[in-house]
N, C-alpha and C positions, 0 to 999 in steps of 0.2 A: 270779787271779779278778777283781779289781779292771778288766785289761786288758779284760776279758768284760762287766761291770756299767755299765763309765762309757756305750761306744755303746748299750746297752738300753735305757739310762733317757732318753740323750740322743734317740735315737727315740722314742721314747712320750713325751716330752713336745715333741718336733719334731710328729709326725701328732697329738697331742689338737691343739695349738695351731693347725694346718692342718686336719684334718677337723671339729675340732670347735669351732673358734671363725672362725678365716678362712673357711673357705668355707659355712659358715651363712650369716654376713654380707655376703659375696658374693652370695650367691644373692637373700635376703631386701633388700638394696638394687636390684639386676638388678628385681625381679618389683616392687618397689615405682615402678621409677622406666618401665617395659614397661607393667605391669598394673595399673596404684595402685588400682581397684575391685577383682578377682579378687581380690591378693592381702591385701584388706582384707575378704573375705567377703560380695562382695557385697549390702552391707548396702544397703537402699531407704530413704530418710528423707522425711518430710511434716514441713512448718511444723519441721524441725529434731530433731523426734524420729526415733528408728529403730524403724519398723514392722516390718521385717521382714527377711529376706534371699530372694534369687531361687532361689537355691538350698537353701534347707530350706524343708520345706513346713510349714502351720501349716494349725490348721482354721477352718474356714469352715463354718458354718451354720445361717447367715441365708435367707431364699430369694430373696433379691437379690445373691445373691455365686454365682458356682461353687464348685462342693464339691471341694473334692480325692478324691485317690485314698485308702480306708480306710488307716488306720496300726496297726500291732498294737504301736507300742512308745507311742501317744496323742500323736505328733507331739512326744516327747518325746526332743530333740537328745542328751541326756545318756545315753540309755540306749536307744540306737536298733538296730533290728536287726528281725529276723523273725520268725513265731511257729513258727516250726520244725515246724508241721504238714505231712505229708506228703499228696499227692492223693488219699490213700485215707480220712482221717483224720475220723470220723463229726465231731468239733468244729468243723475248718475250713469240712467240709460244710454243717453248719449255720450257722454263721458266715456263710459266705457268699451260701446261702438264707434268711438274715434280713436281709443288707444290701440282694439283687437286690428282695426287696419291699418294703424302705423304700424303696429307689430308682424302684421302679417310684409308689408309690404317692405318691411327692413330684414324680414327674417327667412321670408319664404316659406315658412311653414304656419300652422294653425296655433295660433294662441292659445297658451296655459291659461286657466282662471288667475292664476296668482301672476301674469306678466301682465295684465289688465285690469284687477280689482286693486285699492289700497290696503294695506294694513290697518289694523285701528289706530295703532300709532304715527302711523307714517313716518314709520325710521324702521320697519323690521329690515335685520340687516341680510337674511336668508332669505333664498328663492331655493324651489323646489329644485329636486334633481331633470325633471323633467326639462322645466322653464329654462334650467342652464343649459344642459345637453342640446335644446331647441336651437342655442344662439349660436354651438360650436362652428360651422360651416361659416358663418360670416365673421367671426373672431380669424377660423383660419384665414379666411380670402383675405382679409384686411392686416394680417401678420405676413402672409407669405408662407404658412405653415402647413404642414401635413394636418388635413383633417382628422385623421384616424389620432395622433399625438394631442392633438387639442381636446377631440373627447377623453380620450384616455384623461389627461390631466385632472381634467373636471369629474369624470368619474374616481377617481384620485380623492378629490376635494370634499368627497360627499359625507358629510358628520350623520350618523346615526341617530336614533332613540335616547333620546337622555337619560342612561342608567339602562338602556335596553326596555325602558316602560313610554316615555313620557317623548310627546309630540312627535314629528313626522323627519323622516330624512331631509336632509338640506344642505345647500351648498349655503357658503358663506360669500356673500360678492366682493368684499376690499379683499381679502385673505386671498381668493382664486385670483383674483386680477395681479396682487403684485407676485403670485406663483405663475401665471400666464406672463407678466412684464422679463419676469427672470429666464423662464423658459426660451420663451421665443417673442426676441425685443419686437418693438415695432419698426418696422423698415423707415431710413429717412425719410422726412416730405420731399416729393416729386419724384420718388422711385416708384 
């Protein structure tokens, strides 16, 4: 039996030590010394603090920022996910005919599908080019800016096809907002 036990255990603790310590290590040096921002989460920093990441979204809603895409988990990283409503689902329906007329009614124009429906995750950190370009007019008026400069910018901002194959154009909203904060600050309160 002994003959049977010794190479068992010498395996199992050969593979923990190779899968499970060596090549973690391997990997996470590899992506740290390839990718040092990815694999540090894209975190964004101003004046040294960390505002943000590019890749979860957070909210915005000031009427001089872009608005992200709605979140059903409250852009809350820890417990992110979707509202499990189905396309038939009287909640969502309404849900979503409360967001199309806040939007309309802050934005003056007809709501995007994506400035009204959640992500599955509820942190996609992109909205459409559309959805962005929608908001340009009340980002100027609430900046003091030229409208035609505030599109432009955002048209600016627009990230393409991944590789030129994979998923759809997109702005990114932390990234254009602190390009719009730089641009064209926002005027003091009571101006």
């Amino acid at each position: 039996m002994l003959s049977q036990l010794r190479p068992a255990i010498s395996l199992t603790v050969l593979f923990t030590l190779l899968t499970g310590l060596a090549y973690p290590l391997a990997m996470t040096g590899l992506a740290q010394t390839l990718f040092p921002a990815a694999a540090n989460g894209s975190l964004i920093e101003r004046e040294g603090t960390v505002i943000g990441s590019s890749l979860i979204a957070q909210p915005f809603a000031g009427p001089g920022h872009l608005h992200p895409r709605p979140s059903a988990s409250g852009w809350n990283a820890a417990g992110t996910g979707a509202s499990n409503l189905g396309p038939t689902s009287a909640a969502l329906i309404a849900a979503v005919a409360e967001r199309r007329a806040a939007w309309e009614a802050l934005n003056g124009a007809p709501a995007p599908i994506d400035a009204v429906t959640a992500s599955g995750s509820g942190l996609d950190p992109d909205i459409s080019p559309e959805t962005a370009l929608a908001q340009a007019d009340r980002i100027a008026a609430a900046r003091g800016a030229d409208p035609t400069a505030v599109r432009a910018l955002i048209e600016a901002s627009v990230q393409g096809r991944t590789f030129g194959l994979y998923g759809e154009p997109r702005v990114n909203v932390l990234l254009t907002n602190i390009a719009l904060d730089d641009a064209f600050p926002m005027p003091p309160a009571g101006n």
